[in-house]
MARRO-728946 format. One record per residue: residue number from 1; residue in three letters; x, y, z of N, C-alpha, C, O in turn. Coordinates in steps of 0.001 Angstrom, whole numbers, padded with zeros to 6 digits. Layout:
seq|type|n.c1|n.c2|n.c3|ca.c1|ca.c2|ca.c3|c.c1|c.c2|c.c3|o.c1|o.c2|o.c3
NUM|Ala|X|Y|Z|X|Y|Z|X|Y|Z|X|Y|Z
...
This chain:
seq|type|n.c1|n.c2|n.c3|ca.c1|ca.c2|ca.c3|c.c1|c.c2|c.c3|o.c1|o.c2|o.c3
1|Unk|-020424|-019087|-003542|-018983|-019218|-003320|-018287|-017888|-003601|-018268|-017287|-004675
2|Unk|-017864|-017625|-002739|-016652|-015671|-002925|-015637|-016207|-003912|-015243|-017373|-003886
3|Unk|-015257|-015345|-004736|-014387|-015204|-005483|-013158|-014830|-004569|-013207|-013793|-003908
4|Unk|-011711|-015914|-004507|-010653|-015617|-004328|-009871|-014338|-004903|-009512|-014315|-006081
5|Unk|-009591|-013138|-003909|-008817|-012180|-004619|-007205|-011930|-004291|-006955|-011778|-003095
6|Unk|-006317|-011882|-005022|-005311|-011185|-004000|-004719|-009555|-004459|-004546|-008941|-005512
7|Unk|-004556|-009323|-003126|-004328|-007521|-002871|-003303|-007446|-002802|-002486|-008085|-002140
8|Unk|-003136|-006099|-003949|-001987|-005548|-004285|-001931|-004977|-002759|-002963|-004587|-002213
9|Unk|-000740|-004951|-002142|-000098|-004453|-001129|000835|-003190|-000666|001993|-003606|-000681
10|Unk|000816|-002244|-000387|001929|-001628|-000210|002647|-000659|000898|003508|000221|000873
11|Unk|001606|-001469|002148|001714|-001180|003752|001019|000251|003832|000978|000646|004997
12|Unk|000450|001152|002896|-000009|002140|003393|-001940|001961|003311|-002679|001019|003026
13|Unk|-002132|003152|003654|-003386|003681|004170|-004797|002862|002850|-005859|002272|003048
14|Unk|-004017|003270|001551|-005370|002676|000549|-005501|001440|000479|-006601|000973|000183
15|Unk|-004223|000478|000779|-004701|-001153|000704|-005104|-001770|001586|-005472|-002943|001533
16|Unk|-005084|-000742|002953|-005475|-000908|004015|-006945|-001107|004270|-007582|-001954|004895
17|Unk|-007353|000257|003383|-008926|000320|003687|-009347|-000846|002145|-010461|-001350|002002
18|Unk|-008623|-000977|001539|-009001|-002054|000314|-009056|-003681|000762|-009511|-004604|000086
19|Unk|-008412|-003759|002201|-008227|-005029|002462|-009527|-005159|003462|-010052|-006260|003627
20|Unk|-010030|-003958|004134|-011335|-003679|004777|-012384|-003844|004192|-013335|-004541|004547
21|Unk|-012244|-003062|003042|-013581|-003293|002388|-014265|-004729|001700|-015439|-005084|001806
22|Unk|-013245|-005380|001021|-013120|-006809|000636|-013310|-007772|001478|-013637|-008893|001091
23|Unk|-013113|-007441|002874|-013065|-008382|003932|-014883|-008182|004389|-015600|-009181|004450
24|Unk|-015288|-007147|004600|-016609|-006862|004616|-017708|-007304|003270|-018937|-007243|003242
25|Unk|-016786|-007737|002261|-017956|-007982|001020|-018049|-009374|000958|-017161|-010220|000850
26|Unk|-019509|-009504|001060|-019764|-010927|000599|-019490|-012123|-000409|-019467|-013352|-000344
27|Unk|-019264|-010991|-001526|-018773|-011464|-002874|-016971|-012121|-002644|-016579|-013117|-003251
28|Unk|-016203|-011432|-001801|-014813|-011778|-002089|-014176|-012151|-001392|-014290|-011424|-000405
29|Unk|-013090|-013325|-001109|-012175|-013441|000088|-010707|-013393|-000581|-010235|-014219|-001361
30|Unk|-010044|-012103|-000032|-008834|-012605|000274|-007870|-013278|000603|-007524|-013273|001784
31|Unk|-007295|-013910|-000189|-006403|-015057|-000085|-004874|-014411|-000014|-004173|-015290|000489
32|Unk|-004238|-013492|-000246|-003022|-013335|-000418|-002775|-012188|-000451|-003719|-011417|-000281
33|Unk|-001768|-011777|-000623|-000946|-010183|-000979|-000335|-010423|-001865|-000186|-011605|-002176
34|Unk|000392|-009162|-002791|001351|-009131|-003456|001945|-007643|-003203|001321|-006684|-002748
35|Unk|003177|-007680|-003570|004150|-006448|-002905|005254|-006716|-003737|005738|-007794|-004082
36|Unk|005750|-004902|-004152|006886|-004910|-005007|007597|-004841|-003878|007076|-004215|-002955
37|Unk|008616|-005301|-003712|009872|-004892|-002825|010835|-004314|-003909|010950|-004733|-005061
38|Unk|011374|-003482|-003446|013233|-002858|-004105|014472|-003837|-003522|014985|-003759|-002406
39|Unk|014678|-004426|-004196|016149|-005448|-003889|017042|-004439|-002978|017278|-004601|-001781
40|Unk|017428|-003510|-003681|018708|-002734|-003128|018909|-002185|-002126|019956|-001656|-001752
41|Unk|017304|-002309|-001277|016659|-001626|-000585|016313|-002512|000568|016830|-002438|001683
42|Unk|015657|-003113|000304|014683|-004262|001008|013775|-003720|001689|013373|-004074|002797
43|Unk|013360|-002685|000934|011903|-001854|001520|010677|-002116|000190|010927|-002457|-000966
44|Unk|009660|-001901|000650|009005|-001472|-000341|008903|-000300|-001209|008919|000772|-000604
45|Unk|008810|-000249|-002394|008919|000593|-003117|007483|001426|-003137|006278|001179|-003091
46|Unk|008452|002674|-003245|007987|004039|-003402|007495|004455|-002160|007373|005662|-001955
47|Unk|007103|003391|-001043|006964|003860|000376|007868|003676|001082|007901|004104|002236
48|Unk|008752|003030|000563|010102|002893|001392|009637|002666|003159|010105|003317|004093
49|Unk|008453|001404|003270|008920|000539|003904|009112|000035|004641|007997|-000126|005137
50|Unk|010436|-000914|005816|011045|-001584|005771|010718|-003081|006082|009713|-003417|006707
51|Unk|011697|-003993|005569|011162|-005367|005597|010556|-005970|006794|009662|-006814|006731
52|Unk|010951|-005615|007650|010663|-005840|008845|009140|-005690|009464|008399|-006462|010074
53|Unk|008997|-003891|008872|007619|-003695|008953|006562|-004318|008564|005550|-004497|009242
54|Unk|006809|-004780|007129|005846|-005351|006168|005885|-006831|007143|004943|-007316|007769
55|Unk|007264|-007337|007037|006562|-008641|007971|005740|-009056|008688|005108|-010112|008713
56|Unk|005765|-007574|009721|004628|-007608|011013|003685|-006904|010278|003439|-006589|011442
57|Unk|003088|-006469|009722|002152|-006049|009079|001383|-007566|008358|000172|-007787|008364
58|Unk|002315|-008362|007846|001540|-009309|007305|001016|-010606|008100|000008|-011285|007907
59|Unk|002155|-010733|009165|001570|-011602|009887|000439|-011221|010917|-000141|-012055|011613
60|Unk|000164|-009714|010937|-001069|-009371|012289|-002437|-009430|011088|-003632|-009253|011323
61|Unk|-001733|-009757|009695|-003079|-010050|008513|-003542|-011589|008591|-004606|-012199|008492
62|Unk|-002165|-011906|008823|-002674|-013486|007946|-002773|-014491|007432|-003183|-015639|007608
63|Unk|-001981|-013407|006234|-002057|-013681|004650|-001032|-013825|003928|-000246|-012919|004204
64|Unk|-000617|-014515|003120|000263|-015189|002515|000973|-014481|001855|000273|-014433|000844
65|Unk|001945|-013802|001598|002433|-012800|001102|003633|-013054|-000386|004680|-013689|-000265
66|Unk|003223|-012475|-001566|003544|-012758|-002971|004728|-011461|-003207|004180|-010486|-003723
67|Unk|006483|-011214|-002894|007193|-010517|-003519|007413|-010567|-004913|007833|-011610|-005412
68|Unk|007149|-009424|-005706|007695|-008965|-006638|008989|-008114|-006465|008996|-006907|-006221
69|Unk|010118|-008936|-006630|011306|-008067|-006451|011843|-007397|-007439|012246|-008180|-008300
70|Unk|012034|-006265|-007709|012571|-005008|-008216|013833|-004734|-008506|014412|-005547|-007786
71|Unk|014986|-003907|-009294|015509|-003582|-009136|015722|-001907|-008956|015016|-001313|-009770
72|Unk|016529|-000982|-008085|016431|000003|-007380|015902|001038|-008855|015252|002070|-008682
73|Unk|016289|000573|-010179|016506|001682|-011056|015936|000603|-012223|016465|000609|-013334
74|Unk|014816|-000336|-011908|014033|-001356|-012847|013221|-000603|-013967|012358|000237|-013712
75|Unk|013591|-000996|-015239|012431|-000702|-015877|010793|-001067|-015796|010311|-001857|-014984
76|Unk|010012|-000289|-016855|008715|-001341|-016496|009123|-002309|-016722|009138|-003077|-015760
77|Unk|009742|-002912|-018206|009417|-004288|-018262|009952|-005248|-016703|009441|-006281|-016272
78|Unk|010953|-004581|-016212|011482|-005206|-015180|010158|-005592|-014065|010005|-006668|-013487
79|Unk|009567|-004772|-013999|008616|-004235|-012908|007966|-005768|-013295|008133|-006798|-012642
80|Unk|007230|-005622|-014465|005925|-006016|-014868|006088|-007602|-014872|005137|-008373|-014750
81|Unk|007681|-008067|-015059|008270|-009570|-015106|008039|-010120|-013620|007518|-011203|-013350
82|Unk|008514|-009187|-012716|008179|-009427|-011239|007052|-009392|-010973|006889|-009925|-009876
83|Unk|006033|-009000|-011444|005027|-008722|-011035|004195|-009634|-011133|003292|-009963|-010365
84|Unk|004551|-010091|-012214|003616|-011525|-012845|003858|-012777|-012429|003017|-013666|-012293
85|Unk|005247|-012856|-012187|005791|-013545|-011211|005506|-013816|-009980|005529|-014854|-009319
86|Unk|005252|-012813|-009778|004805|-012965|-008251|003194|-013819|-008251|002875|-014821|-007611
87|Unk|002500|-013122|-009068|000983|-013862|-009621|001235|-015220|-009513|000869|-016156|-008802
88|Unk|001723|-015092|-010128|002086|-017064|-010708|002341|-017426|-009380|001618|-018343|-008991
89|Unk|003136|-016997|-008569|003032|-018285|-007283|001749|-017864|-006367|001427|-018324|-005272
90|Unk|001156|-016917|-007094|-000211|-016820|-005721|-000887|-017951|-006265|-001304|-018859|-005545
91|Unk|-001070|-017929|-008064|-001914|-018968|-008883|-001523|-020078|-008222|-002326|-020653|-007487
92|Unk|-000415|-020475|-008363|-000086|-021810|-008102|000040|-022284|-006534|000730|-023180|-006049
93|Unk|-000927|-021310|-005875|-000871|-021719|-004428|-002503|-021887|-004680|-003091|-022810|-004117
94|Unk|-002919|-021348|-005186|-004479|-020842|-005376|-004972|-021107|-006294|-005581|-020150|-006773
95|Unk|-005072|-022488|-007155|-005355|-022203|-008696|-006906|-021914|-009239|-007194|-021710|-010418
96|Unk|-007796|-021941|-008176|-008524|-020807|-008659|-008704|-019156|-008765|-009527|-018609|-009499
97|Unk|-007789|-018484|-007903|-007658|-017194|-008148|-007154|-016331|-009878|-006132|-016520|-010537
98|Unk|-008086|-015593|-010107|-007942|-015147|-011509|-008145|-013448|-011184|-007940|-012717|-012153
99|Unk|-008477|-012885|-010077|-008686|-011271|-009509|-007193|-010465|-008786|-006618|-010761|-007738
100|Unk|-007061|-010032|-009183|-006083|-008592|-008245|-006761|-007309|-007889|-007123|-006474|-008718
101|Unk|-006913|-007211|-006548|-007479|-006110|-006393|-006633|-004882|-006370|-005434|-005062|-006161
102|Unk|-007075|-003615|-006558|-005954|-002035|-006520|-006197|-001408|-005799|-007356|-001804|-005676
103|Unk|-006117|-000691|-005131|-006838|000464|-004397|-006611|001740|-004898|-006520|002677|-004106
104|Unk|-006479|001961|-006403|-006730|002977|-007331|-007943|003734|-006547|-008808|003278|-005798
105|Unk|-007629|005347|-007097|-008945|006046|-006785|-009517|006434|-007873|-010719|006231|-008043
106|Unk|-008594|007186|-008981|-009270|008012|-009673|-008452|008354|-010855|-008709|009066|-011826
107|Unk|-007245|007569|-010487|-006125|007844|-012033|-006444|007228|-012966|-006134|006067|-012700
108|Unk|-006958|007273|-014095|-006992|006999|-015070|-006170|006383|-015994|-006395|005342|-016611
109|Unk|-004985|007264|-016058|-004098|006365|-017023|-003821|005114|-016143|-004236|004027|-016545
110|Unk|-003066|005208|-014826|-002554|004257|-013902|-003879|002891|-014011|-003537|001726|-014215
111|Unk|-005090|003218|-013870|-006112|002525|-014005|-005972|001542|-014897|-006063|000336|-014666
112|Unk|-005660|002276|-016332|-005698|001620|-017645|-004882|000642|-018112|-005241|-000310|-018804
113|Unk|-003076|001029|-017492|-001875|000317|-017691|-002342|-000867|-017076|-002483|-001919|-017699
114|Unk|-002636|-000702|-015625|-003316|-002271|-014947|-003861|-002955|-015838|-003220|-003854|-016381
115|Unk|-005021|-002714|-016150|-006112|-003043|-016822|-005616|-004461|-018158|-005951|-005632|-018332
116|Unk|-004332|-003134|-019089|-003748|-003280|-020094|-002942|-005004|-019278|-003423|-006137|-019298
117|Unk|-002013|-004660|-018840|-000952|-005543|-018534|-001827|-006874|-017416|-001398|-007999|-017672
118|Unk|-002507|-006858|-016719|-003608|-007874|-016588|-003996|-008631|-017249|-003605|-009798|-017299
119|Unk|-005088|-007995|-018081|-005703|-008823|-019122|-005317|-009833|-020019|-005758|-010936|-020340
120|Unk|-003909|-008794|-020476|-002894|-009844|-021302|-002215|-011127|-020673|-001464|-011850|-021327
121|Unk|-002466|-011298|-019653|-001948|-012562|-018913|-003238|-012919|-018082|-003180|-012852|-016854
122|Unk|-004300|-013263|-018663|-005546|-013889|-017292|-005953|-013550|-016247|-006844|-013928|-015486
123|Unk|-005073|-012636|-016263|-006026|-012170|-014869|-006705|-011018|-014934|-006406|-010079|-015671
124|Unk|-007922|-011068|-013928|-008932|-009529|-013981|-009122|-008687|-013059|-009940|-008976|-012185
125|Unk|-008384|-007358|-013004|-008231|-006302|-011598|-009431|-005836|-011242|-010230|-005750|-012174
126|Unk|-009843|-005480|-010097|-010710|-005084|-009489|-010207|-003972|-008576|-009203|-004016|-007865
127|Unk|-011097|-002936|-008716|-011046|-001722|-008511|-012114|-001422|-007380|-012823|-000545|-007875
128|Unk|-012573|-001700|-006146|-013134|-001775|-005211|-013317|-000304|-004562|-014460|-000098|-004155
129|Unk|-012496|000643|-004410|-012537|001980|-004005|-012310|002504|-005237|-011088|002647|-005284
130|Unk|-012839|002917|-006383|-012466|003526|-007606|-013672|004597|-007541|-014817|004148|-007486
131|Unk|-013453|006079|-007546|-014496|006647|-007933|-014906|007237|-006727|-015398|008351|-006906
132|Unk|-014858|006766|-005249|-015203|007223|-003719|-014553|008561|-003790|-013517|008637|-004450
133|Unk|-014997|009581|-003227|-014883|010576|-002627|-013371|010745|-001197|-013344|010463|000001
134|Unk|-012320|011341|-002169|-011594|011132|-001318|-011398|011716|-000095|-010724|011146|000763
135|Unk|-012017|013013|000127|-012009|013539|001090|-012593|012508|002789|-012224|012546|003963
136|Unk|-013743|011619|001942|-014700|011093|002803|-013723|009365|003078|-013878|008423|003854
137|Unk|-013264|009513|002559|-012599|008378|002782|-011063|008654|003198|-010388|007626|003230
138|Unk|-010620|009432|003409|-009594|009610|004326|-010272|009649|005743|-010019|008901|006687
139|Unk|-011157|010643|005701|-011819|010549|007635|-012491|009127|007562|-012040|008565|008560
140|Unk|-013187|008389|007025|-013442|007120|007107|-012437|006370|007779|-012745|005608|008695
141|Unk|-011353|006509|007431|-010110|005357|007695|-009643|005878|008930|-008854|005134|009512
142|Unk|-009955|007121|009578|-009434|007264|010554|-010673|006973|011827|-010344|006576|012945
143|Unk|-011680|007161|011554|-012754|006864|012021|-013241|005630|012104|-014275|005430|012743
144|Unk|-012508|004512|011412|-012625|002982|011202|-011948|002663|012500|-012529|001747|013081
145|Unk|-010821|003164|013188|-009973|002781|014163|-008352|002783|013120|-007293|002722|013746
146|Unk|-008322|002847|011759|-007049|003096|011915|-005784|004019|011991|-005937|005230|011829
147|Unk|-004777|003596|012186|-003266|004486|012452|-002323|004481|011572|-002099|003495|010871
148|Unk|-001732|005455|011509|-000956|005505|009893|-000268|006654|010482|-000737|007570|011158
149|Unk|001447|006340|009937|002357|007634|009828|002987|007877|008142|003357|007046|007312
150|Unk|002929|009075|008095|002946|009748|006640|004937|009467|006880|005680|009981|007715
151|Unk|005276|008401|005694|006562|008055|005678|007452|008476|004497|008659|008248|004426
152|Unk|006612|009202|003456|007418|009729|002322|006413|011171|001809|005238|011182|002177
153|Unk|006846|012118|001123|006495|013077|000591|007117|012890|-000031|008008|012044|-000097
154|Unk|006514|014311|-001194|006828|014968|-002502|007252|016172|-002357|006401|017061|-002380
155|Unk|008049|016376|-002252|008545|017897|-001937|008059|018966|-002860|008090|020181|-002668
156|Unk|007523|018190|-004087|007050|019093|-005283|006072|019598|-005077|005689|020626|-005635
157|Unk|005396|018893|-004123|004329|018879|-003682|003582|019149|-002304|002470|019664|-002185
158|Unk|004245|018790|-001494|004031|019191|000163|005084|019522|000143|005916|019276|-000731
159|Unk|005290|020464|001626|006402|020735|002057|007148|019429|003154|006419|018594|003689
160|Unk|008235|019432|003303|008898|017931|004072|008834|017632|005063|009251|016552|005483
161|Unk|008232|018596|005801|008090|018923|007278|006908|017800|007616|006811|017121|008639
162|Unk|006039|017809|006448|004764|016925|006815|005220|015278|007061|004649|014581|007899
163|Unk|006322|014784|006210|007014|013475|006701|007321|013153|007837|008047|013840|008557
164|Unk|006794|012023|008175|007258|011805|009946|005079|011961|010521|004312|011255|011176
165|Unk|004997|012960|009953|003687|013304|010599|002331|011890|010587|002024|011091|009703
166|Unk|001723|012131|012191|000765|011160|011918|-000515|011430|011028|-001065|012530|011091
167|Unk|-000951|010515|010269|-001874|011075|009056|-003296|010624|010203|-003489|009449|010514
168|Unk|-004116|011686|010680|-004935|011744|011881|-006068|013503|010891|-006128|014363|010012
169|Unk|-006806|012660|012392|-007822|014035|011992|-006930|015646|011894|-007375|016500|011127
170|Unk|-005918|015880|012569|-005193|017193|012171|-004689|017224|011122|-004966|018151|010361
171|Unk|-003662|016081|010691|-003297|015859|009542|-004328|016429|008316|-004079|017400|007602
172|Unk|-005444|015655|008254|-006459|016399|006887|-007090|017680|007470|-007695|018366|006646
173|Unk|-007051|018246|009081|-007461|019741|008779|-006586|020504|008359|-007027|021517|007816
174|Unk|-005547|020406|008403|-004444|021486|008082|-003914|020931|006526|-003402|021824|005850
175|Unk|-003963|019864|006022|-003505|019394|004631|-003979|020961|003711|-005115|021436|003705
176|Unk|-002952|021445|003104|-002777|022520|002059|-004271|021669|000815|-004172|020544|000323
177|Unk|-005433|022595|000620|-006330|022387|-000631|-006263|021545|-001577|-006972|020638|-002012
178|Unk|-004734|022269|-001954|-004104|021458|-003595|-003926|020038|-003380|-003776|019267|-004327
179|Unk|-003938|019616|-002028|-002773|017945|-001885|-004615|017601|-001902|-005657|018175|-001587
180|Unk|-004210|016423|-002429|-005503|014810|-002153|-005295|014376|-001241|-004269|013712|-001094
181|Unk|-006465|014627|000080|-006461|013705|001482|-005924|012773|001472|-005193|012598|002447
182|Unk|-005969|011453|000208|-005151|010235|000158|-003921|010287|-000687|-003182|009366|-001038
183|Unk|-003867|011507|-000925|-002431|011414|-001922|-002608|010633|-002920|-001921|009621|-003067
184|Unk|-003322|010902|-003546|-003886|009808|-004751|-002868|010438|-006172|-002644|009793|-007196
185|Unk|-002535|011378|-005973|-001254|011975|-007018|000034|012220|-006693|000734|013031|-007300
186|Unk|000495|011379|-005502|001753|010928|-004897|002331|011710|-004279|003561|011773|-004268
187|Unk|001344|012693|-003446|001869|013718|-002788|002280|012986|-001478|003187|013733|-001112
188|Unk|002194|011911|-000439|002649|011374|000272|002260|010524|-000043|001545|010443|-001041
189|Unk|002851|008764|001300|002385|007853|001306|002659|007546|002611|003669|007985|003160
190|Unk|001843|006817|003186|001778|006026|004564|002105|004758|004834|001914|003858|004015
191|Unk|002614|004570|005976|002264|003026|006424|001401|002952|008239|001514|003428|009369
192|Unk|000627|002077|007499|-000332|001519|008354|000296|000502|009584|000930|-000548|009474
193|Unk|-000125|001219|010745|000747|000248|012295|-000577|-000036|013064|-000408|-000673|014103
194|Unk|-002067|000361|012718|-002904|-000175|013745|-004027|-000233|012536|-003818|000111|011373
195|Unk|-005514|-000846|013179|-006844|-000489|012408|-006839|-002344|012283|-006037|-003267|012142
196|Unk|-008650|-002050|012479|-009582|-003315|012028|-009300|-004286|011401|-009971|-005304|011562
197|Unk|-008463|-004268|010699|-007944|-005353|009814|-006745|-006217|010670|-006813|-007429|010463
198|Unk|-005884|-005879|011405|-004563|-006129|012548|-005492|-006905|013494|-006614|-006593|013892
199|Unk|-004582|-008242|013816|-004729|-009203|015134|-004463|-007778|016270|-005135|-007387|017224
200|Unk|-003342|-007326|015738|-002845|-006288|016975|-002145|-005399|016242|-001726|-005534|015092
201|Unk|-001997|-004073|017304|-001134|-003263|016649|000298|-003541|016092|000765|-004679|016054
202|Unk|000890|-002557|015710|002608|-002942|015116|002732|-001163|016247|002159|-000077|016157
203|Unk|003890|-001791|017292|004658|-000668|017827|005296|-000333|017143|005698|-001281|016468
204|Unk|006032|001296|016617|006702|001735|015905|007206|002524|015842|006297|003349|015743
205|Unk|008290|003187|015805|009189|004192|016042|009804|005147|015009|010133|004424|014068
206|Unk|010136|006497|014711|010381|007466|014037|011885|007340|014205|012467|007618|015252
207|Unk|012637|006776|012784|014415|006987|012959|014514|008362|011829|013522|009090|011851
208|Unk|015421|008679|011042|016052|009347|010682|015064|009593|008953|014497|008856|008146
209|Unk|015335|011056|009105|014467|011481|007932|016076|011787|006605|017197|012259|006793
210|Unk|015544|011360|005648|016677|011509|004255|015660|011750|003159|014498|011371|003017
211|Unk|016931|012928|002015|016108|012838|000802|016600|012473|-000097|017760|012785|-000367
212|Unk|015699|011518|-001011|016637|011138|-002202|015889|011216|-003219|014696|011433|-003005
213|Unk|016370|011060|-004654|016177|011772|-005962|016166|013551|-005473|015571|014413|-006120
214|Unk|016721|013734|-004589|016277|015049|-004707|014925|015978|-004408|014822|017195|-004562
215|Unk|013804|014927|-003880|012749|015494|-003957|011894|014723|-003149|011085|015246|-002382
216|Unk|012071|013123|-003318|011335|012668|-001777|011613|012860|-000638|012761|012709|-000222
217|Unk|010619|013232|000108|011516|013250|002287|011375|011630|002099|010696|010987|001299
218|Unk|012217|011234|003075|011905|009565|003462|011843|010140|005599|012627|010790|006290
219|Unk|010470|009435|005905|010587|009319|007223|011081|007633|007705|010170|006821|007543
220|Unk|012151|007157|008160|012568|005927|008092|011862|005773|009407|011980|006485|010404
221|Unk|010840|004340|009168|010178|003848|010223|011011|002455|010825|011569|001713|010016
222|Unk|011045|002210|012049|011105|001316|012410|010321|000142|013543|009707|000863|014329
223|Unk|010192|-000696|013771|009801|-001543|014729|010299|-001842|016062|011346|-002413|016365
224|Unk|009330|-001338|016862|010485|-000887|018229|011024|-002014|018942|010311|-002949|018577
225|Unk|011835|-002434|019710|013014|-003407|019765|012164|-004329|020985|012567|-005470|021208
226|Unk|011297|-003930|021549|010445|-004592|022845|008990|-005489|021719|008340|-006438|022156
227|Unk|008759|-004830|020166|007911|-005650|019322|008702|-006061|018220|009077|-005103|017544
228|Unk|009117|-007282|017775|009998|-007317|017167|009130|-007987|016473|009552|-007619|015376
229|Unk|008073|-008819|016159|007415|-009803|015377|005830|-009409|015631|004937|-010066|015095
């Protein structure tokens, strides 16, 4: 019998290939998602998103989808109340599920806080891509069949120009040394519109680039008006 898991979510490139890999393992079936959303926002947080997207993203999955809602300027504890929250109605849709999967690579502390704040409430994270070679697993994901546009930077970190850009085989030849192919230290983030895991693609369109705190680009994606669902 597979162990019921549900995947942390966050429309880009690592839960993407985390929802691939799980789907390929014998040991596990996916039952659900979970996703912080930003209230103020109604995007997802820190990829900013939009609701719309994630919708069609979840329905070309599947899968039952668990919000943790946020506030724009939430503390952890805020975070971590939603978060658990959100658990609780996957549990109580699922009452054998006791796993969350991450698609952590290699952070350590980030690793640990999970770990920490899990445990203390029953449930046990699983770390499925932890430790892979990121270089090899960025061309993996593009070589799997999937599509991804790079929707936020770090300006601290890349320059802004790269926002908007499709994250493709040019994308990692020209990526500057210092950045992590997967941005595993938050130098960008993606969202995923095609690949193996999708009934079908998500059509999608490039609106208006903004920066806020001062330091993220935001590439604002949208869902083009001929794919609406």
């Amino acid at each position: 019998m597979r162990t019921p898991v549900i995947v942390s979510w966050s429309g880009g490139k690592d839960s993407a290939l985390l929802v691939h890999h799980l789907e390929r393992d014998q040991q596990y079936e996916v039952v659900g998602l979970v996703t912080t959303i930003t209230r103020d926002y109604d995007r997802i947080s820190m990829h900013g998103i939009r609701r719309a997207i994630l919708d069609a993203q979840v329905t070309r999955l599947d899968l039952p989808l668990y919000e943790a809602m946020i506030p724009a300027a939430g503390s952890n504890a805020a975070y971590e109340a939603a978060f658990l929250a959100a658990l609780a109605g996957a549990r109580a849709a699922f009452r054998d599920v006791r796993t969350v999967a991450f698609g952590d690579l290699f952070l350590e502390d980030v690793r640990a806080y999970r770990e920490r704040l899990l445990a203390s409430h029953s449930w046990q994270p699983l770390f499925p891509l932890w430790g892979l070679d990121t270089a090899a697993l960025a061309r993996q994901f593009v070589a799997d069949g999937f599509r991804a546009i790079v929707c936020c930077v770090d300006t601290q970190q890349l320059a802004p120009e790269w926002a908007g850009r499709d994250y493709d085989s040019e994308f990692l030849d020209t990526l500057p040394h210092a950045v992590d192919p997967c941005g595993e230290r938050g130098e960008f983030h993606t969202c995923v519109y095609a690949g193996p895991i999708f009934r079908q693609p998500l059509a999608l369109q490039r609106g208006d680039r903004v920066r806020r705190e001062g330091r993220f680009e935001y590439c604002d994606l949208l869902v083009r008006a001929t794919q609406a669902s």
